[in-house]
MIDOSE-1310 file (N, C-alpha, C; in nm, 2 decimals, decimal comma, always signed):
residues 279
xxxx	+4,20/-2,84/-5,80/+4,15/-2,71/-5,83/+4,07/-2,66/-5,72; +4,12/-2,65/-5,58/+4,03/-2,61/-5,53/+4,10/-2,49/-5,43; +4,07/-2,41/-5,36/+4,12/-2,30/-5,35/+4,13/-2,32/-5,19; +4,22/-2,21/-5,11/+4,18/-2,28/-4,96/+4,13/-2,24/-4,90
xxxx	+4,08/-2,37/-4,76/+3,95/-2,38/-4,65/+3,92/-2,21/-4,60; +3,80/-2,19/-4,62/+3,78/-2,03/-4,56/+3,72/-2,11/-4,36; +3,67/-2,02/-4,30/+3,64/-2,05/-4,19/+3,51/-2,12/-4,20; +3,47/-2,19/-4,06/+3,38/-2,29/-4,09/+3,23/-2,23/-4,13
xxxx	+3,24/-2,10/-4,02/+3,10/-2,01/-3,99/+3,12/-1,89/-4,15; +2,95/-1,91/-4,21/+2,93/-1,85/-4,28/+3,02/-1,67/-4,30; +3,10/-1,68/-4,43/+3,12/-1,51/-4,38/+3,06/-1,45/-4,46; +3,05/-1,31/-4,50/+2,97/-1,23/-4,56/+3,02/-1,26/-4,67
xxxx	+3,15/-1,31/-4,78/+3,19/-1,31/-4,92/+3,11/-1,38/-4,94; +3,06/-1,50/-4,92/+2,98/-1,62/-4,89/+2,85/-1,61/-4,93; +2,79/-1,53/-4,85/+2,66/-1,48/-4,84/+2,63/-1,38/-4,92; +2,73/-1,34/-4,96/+2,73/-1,22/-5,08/+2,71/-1,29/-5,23
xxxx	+2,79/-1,40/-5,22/+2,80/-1,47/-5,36/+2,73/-1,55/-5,39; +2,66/-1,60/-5,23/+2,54/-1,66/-5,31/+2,39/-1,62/-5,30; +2,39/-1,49/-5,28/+2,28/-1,41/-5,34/+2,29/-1,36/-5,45; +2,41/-1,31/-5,45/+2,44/-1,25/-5,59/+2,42/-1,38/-5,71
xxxx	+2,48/-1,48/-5,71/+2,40/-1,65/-5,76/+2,23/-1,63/-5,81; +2,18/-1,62/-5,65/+2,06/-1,66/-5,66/+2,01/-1,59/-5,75; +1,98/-1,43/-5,73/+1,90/-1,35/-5,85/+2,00/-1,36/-5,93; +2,14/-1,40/-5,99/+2,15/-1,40/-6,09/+2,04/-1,50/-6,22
xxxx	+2,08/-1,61/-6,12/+1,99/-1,76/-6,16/+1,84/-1,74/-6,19; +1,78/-1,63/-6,10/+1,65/-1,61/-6,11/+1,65/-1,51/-6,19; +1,71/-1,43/-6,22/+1,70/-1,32/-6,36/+1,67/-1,40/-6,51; +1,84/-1,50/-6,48/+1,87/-1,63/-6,59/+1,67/-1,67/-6,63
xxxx	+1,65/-1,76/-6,54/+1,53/-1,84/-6,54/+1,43/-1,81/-6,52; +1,39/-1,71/-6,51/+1,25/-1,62/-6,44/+1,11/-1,73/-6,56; +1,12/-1,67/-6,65/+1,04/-1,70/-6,78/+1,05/-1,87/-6,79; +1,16/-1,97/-6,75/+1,12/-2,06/-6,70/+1,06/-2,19/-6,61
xxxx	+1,14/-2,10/-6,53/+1,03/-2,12/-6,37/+0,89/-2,06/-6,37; +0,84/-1,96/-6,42/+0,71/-1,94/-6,46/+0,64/-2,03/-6,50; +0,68/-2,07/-6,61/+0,61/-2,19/-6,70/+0,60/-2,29/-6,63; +0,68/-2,34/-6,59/+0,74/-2,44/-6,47/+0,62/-2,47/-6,43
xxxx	+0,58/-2,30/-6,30/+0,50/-2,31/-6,21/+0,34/-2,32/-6,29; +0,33/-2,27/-6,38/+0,18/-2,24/-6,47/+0,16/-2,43/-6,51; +0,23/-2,49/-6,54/+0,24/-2,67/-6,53/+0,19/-2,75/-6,44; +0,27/-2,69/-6,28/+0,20/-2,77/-6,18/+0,05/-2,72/-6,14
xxxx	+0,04/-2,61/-6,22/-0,11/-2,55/-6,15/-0,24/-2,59/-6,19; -0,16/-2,64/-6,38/-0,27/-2,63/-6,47/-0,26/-2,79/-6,49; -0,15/-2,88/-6,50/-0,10/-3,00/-6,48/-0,13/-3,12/-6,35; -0,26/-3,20/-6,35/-0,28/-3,30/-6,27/-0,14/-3,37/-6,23
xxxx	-0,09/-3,40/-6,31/+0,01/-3,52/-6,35/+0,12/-3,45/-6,25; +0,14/-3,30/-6,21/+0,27/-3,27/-6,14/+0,22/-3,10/-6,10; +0,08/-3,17/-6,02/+0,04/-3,08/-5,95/+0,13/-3,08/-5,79; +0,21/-3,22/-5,78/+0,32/-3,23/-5,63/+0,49/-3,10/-5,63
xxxx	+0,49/-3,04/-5,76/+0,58/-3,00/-5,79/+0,56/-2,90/-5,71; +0,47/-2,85/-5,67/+0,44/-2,75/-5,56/+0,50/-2,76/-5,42; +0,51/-2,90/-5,38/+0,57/-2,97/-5,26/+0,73/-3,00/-5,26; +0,77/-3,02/-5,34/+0,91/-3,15/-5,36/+0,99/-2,96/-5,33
xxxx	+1,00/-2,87/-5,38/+1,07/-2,76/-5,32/+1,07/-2,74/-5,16; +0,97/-2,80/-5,14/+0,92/-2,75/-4,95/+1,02/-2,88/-4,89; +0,99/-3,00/-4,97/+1,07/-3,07/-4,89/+1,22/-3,09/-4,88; +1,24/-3,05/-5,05/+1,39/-3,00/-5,05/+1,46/-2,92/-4,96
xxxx	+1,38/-2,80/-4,91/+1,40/-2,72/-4,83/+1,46/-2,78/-4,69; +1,36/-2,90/-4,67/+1,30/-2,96/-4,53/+1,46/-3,08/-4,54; +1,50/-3,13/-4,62/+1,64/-3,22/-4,60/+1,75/-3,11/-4,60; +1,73/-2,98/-4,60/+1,87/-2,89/-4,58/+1,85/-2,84/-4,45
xxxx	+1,75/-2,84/-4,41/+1,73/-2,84/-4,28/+1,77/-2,93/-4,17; +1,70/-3,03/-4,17/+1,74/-3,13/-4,12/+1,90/-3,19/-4,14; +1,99/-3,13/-4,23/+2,10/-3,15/-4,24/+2,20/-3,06/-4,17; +2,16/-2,94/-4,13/+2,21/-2,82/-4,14/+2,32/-2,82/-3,99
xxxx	+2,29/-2,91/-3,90/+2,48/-2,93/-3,82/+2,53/-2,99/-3,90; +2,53/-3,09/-3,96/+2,65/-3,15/-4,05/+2,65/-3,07/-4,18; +2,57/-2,99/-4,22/+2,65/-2,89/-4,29/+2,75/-2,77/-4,23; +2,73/-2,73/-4,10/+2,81/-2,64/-4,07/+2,93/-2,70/-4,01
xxxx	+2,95/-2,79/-4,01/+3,07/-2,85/-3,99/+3,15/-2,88/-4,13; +3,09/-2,89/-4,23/+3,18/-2,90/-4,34/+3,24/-2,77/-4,38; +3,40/-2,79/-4,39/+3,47/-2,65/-4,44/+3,41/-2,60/-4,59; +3,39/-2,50/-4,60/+3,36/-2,37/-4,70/+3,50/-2,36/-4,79
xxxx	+3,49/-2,45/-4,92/+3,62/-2,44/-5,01/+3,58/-2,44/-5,14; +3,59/-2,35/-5,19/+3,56/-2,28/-5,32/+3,62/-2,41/-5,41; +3,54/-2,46/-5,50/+3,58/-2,53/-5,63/+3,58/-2,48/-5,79; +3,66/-2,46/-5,83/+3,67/-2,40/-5,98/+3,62/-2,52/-6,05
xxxx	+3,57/-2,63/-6,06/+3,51/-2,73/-6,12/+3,39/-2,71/-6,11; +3,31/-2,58/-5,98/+3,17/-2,61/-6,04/+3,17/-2,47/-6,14; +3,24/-2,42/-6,19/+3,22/-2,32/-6,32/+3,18/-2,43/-6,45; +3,24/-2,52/-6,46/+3,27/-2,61/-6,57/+3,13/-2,69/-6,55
xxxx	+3,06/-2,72/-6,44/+2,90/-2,74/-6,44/+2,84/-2,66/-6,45; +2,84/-2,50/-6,46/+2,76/-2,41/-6,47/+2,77/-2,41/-6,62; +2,95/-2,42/-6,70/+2,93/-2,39/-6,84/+2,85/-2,50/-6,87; +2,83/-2,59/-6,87/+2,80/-2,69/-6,89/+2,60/-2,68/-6,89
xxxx	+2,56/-2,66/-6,79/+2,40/-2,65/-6,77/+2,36/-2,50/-6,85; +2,43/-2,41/-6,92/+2,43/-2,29/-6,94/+2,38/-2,35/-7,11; +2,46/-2,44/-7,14/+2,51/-2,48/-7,30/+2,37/-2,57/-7,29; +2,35/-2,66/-7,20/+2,20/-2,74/-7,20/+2,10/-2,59/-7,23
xxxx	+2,12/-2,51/-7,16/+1,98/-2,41/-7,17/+2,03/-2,32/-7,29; +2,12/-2,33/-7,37/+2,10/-2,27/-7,48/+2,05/-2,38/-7,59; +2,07/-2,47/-7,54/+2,04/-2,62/-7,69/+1,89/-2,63/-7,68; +1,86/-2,62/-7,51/+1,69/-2,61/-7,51/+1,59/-2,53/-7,60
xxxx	+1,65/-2,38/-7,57/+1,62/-2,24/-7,59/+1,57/-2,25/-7,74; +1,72/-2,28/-7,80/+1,71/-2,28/-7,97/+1,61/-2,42/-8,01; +1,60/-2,48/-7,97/+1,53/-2,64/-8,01/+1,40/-2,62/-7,95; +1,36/-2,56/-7,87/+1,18/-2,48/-7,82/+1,20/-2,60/-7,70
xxxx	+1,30/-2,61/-7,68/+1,24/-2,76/-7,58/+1,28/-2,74/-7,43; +1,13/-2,74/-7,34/+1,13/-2,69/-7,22/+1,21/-2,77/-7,13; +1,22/-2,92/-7,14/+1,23/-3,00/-7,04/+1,40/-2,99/-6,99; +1,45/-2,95/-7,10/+1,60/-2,94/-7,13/+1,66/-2,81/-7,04
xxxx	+1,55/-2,72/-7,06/+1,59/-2,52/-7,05/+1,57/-2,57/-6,87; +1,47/-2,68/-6,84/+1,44/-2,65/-6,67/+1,54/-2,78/-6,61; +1,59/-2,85/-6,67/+1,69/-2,93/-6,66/+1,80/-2,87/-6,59; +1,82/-2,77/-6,67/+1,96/-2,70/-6,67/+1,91/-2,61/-6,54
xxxx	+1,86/-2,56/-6,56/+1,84/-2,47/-6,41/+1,91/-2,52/-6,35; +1,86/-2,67/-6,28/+1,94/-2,73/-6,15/+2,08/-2,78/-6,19; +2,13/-2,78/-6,30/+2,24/-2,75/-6,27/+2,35/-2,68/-6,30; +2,28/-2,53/-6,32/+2,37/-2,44/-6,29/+2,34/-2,45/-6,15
xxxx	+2,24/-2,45/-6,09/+2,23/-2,44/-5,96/+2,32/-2,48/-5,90; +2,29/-2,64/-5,94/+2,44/-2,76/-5,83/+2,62/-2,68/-5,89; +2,58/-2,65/-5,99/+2,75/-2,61/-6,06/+2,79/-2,50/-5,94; +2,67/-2,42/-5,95/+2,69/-2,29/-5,84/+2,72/-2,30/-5,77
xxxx	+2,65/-2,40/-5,66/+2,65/-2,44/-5,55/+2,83/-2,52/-5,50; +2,88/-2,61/-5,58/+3,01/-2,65/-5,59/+3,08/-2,52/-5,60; +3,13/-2,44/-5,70/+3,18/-2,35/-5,66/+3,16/-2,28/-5,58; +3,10/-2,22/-5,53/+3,10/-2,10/-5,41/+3,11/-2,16/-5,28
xxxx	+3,02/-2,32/-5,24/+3,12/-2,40/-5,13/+3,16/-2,52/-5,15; +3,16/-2,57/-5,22/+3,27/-2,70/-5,27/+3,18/-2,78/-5,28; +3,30/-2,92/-5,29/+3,21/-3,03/-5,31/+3,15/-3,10/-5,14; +3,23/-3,07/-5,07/+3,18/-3,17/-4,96/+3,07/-3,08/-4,90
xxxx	+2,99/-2,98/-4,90/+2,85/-2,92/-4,90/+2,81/-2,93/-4,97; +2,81/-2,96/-5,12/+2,73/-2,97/-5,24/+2,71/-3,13/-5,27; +2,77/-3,20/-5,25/+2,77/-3,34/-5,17/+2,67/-3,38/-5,11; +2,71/-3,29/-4,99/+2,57/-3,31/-4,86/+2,41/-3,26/-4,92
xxxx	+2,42/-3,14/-5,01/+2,26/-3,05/-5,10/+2,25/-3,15/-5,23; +2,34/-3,24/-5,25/+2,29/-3,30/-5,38/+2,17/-3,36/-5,36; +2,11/-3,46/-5,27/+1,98/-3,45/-5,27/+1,84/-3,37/-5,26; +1,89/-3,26/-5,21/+1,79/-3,20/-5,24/+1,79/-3,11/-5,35
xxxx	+1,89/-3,13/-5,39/+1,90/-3,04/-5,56/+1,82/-3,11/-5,62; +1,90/-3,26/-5,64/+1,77/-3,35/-5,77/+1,68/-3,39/-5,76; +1,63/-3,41/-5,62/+1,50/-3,47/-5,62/+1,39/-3,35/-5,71; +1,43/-3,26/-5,72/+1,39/-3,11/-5,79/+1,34/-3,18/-5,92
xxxx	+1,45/-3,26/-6,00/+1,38/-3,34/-6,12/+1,25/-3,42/-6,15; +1,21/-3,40/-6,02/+1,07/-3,52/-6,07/+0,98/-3,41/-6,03; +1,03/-3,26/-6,05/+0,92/-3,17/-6,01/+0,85/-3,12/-6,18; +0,98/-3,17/-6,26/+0,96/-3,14/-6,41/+0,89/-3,25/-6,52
xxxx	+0,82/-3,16/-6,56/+0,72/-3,26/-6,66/+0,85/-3,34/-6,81; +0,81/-3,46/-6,78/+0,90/-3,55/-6,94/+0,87/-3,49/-7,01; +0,94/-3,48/-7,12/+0,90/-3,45/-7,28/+0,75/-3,52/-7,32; +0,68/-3,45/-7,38/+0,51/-3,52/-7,43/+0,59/-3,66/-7,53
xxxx	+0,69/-3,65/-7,61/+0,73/-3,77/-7,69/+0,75/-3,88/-7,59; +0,80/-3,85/-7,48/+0,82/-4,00/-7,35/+0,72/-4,03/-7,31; +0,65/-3,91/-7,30/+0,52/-3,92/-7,17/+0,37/-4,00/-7,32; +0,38/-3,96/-7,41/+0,30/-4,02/-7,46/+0,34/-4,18/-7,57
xxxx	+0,49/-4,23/-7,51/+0,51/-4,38/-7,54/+0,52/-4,41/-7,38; +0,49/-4,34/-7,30/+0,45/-4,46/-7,17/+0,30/-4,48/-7,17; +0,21/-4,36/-7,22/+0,09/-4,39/-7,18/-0,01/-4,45/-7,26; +0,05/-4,49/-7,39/-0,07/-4,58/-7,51/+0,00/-4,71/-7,41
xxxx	+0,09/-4,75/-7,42/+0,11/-4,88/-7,37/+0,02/-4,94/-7,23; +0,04/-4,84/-7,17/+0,01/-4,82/-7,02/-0,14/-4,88/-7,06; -0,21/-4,77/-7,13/-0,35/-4,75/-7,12/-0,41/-4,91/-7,21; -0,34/-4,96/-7,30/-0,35/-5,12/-7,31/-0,34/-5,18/-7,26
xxxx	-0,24/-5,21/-7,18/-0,23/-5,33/-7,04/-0,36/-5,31/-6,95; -0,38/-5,19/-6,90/-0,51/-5,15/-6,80/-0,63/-5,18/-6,84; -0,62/-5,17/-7,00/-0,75/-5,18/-7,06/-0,75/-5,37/-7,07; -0,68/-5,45/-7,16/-0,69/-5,57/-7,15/-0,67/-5,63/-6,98
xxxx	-0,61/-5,62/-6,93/-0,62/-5,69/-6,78/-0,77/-5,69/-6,73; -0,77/-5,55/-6,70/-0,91/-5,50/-6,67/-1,01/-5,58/-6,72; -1,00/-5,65/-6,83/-1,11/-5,69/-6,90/-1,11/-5,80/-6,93; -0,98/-5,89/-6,89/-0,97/-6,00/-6,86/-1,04/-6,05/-6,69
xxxx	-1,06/-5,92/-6,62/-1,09/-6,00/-6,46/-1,23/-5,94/-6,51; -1,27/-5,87/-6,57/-1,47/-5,84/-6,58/-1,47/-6,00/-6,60; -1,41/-6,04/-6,73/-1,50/-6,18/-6,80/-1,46/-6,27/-6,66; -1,35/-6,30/-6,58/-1,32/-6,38/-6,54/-1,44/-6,40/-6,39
xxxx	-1,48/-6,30/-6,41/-1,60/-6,26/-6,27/-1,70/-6,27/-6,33; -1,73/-6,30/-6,47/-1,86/-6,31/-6,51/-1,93/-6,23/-6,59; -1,88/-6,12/-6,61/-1,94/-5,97/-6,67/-1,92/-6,00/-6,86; -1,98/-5,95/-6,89/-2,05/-5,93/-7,06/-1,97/-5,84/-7,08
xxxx	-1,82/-5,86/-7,15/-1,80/-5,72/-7,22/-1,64/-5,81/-7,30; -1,61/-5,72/-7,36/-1,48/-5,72/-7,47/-1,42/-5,59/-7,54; -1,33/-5,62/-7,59/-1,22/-5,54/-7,55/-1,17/-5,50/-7,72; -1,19/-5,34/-7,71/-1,11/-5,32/-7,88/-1,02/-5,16/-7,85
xxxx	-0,85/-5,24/-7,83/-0,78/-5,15/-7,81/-0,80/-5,09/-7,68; -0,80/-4,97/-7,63/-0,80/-4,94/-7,52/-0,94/-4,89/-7,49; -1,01/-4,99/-7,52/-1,19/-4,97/-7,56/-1,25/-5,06/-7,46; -1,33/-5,09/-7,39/-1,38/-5,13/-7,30/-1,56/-5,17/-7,36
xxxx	-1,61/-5,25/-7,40/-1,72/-5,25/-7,48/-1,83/-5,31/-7,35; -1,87/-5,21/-7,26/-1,96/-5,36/-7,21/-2,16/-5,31/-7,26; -2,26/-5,36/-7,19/-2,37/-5,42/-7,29/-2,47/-5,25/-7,25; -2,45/-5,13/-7,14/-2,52/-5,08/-7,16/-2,37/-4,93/-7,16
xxxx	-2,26/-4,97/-7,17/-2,21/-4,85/-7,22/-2,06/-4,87/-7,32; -1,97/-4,74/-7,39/-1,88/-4,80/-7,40/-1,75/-4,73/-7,30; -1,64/-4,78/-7,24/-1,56/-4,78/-7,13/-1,44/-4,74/-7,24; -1,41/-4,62/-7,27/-1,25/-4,54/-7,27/-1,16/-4,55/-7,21
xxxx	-1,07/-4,65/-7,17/-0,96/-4,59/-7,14/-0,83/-4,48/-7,15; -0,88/-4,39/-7,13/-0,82/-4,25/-7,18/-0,65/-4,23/-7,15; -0,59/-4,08/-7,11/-0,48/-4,12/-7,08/-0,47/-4,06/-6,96; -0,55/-4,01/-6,87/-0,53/-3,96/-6,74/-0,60/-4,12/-6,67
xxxx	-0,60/-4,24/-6,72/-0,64/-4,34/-6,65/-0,53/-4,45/-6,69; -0,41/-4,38/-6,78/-0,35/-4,47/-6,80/-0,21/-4,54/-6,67; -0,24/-4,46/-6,62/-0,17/-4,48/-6,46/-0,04/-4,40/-6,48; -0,03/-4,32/-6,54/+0,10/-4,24/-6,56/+0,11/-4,16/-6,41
xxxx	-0,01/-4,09/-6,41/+0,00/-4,00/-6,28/+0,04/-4,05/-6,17; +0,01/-4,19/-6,15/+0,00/-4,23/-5,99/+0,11/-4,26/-6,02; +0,19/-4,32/-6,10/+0,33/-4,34/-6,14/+0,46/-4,25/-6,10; +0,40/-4,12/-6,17/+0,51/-3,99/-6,14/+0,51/-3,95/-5,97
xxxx	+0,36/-3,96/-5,92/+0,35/-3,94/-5,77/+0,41/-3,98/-5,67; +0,41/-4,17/-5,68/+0,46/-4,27/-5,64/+0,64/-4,25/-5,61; +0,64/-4,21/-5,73/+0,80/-4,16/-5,77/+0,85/-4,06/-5,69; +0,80/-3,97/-5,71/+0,84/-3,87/-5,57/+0,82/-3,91/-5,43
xxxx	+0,69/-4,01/-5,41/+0,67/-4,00/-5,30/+0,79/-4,09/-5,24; +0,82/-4,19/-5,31/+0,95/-4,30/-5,29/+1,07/-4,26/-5,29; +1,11/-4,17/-5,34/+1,23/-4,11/-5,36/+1,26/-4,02/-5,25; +1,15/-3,92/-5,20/+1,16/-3,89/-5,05/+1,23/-4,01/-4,92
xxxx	+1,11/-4,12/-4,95/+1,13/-4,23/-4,85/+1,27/-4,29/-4,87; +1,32/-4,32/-4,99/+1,42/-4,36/-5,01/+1,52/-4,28/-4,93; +1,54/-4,15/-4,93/+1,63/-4,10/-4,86/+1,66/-4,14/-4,74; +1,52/-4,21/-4,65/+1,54/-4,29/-4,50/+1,59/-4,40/-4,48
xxxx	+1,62/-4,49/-4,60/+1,68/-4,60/-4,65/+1,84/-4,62/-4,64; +1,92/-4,66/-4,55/+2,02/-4,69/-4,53/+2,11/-4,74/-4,65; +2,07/-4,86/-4,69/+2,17/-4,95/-4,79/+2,11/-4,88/-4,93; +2,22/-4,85/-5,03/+2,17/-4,83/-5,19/+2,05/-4,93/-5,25
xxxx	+2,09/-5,08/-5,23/+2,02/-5,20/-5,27/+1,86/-5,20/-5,25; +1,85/-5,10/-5,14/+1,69/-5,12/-5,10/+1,65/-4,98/-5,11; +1,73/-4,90/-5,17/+1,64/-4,77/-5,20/+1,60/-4,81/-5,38; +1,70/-4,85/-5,39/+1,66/-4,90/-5,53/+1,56/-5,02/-5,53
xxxx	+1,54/-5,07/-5,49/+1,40/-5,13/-5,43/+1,26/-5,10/-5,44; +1,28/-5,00/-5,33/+1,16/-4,92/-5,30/+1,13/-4,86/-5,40; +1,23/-4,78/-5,51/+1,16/-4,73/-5,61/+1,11/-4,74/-5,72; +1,14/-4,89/-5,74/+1,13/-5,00/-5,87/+1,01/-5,03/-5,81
xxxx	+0,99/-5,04/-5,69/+0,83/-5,09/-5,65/+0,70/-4,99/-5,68; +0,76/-4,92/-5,72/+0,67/-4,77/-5,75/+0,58/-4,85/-5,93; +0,70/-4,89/-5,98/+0,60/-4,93/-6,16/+0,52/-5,04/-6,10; +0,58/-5,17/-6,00/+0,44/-5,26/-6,03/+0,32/-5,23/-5,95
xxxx	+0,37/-5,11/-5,84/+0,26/-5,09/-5,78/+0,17/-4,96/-5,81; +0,17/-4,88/-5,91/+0,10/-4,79/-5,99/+0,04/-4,89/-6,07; +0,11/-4,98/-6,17/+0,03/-5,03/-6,30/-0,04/-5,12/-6,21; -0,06/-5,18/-6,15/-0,17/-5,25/-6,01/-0,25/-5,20/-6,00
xxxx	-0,28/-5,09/-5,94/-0,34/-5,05/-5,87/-0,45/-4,95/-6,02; -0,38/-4,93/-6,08/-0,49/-4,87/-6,18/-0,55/-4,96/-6,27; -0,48/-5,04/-6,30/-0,58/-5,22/-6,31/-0,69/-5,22/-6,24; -0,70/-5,23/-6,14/-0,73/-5,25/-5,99/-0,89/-5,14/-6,02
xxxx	-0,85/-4,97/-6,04/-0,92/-4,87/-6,07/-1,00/-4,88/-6,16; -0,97/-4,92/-6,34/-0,99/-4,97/-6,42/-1,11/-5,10/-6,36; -1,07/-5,20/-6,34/-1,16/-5,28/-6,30/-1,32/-5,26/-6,21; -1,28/-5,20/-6,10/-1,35/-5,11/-6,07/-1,47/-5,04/-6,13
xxxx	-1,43/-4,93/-6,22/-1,51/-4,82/-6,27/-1,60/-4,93/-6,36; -1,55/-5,09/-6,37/-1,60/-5,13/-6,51/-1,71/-5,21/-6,45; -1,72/-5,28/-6,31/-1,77/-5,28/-6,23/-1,91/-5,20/-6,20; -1,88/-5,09/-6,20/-1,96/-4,94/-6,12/-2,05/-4,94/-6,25
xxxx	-1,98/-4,93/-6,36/-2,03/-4,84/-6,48/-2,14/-5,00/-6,56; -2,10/-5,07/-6,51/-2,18/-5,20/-6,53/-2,33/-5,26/-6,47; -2,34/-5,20/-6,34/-2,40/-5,19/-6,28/-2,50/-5,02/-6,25; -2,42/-4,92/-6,28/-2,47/-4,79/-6,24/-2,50/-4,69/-6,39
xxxx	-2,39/-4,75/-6,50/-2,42/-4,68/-6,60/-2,29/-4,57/-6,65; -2,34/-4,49/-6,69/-2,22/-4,38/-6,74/-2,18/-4,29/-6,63; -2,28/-4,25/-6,57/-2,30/-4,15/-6,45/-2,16/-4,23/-6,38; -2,15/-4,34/-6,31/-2,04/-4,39/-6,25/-1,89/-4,43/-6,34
xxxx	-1,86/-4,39/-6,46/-1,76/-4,38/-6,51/-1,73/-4,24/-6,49; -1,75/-4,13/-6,54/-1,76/-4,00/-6,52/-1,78/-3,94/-6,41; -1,87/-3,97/-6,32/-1,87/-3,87/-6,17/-1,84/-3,92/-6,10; -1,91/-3,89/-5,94/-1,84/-3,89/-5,86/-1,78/-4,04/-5,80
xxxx	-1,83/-4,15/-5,85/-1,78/-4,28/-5,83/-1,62/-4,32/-5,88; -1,63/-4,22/-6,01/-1,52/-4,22/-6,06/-1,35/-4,16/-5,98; -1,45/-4,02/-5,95/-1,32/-3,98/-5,89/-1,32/-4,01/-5,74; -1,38/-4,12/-5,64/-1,38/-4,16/-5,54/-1,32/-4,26/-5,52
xxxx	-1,30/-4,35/-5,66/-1,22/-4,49/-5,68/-1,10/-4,44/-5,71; -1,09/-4,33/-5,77/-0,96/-4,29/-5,79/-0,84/-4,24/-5,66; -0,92/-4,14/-5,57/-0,89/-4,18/-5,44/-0,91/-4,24/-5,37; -0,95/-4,37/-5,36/-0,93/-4,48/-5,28/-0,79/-4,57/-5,36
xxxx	-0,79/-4,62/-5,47/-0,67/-4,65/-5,55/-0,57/-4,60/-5,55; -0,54/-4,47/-5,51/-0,42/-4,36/-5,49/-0,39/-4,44/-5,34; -0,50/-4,40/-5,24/-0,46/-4,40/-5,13/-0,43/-4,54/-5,08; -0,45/-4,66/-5,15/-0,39/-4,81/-5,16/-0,24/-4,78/-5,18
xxxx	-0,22/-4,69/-5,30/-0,08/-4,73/-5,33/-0,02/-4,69/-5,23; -0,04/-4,54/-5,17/+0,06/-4,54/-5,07/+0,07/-4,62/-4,98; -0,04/-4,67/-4,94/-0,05/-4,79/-4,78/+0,11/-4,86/-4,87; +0,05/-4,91/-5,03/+0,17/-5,03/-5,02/+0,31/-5,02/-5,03
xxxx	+0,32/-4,84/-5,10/+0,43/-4,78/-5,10/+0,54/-4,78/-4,95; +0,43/-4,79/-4,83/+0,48/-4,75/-4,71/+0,51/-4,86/-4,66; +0,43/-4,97/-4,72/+0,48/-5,14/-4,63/+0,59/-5,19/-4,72; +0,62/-5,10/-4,83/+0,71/-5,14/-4,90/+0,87/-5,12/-4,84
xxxx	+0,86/-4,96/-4,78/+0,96/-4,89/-4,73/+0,92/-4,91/-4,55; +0,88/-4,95/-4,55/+0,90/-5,04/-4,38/+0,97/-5,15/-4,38; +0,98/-5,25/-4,49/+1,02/-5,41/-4,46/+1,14/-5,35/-4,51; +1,15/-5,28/-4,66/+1,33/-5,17/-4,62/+1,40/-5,14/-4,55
xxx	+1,37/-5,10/-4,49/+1,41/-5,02/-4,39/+1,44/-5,08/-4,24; +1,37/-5,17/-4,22/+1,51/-5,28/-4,14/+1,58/-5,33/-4,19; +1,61/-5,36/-4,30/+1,73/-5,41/-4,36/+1,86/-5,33/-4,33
C-alpha cells in the first residue's frame, strides 16, 4: 500500500501536508496538551516533560542527513494508525480519562507521520515520537499501586539500617516512630519521582547504546537504582531528624538530601551507561 518514491528534497505538497497535519493535530488537541502542560508545571513528578520535547527535537536533528536521504513515500497504512489513535481519544474523551486522550496524540502523530512520508522516515522519528510517553503522567490507579508499596519497602529498610546502626526507633506501616519525633513516609518520598526521572533520563542514554541487550539494561537499572537511593534518603532524613529534630525532616536538610540522593543516582545512572556502552 504504498504509493510512489516522490523526490528526495522536501517539495512543497510535503510541506503543505504537514502543516496542514500539524494545526490540524493542534486544533484536534489544543485542550489536551494544555492540561498536559498545566501537569508538568504544577506536577514535581513530570516537571522534565518540559525537556523530553527539546530533546526529541535534538535526535531529529542530529538525524537529519540520514533523513534526507531516505525517499519521501506516502503510506496509506499510516491512516489506519491515525484511525486507530483517533478511536483511543474518543474511548479516552467518553471514559474522562486523560492518560489515554494524550496517548493518542502521539499516535495520530506517528500515524501521520507514516503517511505523509512513509515508513522508512517514520522509522528513523520513531524515537523521538515515543520517548514523548514518559512526558505523560500514569493513571493515579498505577501511580498510586507503585507508591504504597514503594513507600513500605523505604519505610521498613530504612528502619532496619537506623536499628542496625544503633538508633531507637520502630516501624508502624509507613510510620517511622523514633524517641523525639514521628517520621512519615509520605508519597513524594516514596521514590516514584526519582523513578520516572531516571527513566527518561536512561531512555535518552539508551539511545547511545548500540546492542538492544544493554539498552534494556540500562533501563532496568533505573528500579534498583531509584528504590536505593531513596532508602538511602529515607535513612538519611531519619538520621538528621534523630539528631536535629523536625526542623531536619521538613526543611532545608530535607530537600538538600534529596538533592544529593538524586544527584547519586545519576552518577550511577551514568556508570551504568558507560560499562554499556562498550559492550
Amino acid at each position: 500500500m504504498e504509493a510512489k518514491a516522490k523526490a528526495l528534497t522536501p517539495q512543497r505538497e510535503i510541506l503543505a501536508g504537514l502543516s496542514l497535519f500539524g494545526l490540524a493535530l493542534l486544533y484536534l488537541y489544543f485542550p489536551v496538551l494544555k492540561g498536559l502542560v498545566w501537569d508538568w508545571w504544577h506536577d514535581p513528578n513530570y516537571s522534565h516533560g518540559f525537556l523530553l520535547p527539546l530533546f526529541s527535537a535534538y535526535f531529529v536533528w542530529i538525524n537529519r542527513e540520514k533523513l534526507a536521504q531516505l525517499p519521501v513515500k506516502t503510506s496509506f497504512w499510516g491512516l489506519f494508525i491515525v484511525l486507530g489513535g483517533l478511536i483511543l481519544f474518543l474511548l479516552g474523551w467518553v471514559a474522562g480519562e486523560q492518560f489515554t486522550q494524550r496517548f493518542s496524540f502521539l499516535v495520530v502523530l506517528y500515524g501521520g507521520l507514516v503517511f505523509l512520508l512513509g515508513w522508512p522516515i517514520a522509522k528513523k522519528l520513531a524515537f523521538s515520537v515515543w520517548i514523548l510517553v514518559l512526558a505523560i503522567p500514569i493513571p493515579y490507579v498505577i501511580y498510586n499501586s507503585l507508591t504504597f508499596p514503594l513507600k513500605l519497602f523505604a519505610s521498613k529498610v530504612a528502619t532496619e539500617l537506623l536499628q542496625f546502626f544503633g538508633f531507637s526507633v520502630y516501624r508502624d506501616g509507613n510510620i517511622i516512630v523514633l524517641p523525639n519525633m514521628v517520621l512519615e513516609v509520605i508519597d513524594a518520598c516514596s521514590g516514584i519521582r526519582s523513578l520516572i526521572s531516571l527513566l527518561a533520563i536512561t531512555s535518552i542514554l539508551a539511545y547511545f547504546v548500540s546492542k538492544t541487550i544493554w539498552k534494556i539494561v540500562l533501563l532496568l537499572s533505573t528500579i534498583p537504582i531509584a528504590i536505593g537511593v531513596n532508602v538511602l534518603r529515607v535513612f538519611i532524613t531519619g538520621v538528621l531528624a534523630y539528631h536535629f529534630g523536625p526542623k531536619a525532616a521538613h526543611g532545608f536538610f530535607h530537600t538538600f538530601s534529596g538533592l544529593v540522593v538524586f544527584g547519586l543516582s545519576i552518577v550511577l545512572v551514568l556508570t551504568v551507561h558507560k560499562l554499556v556502552a562498550k559492550r
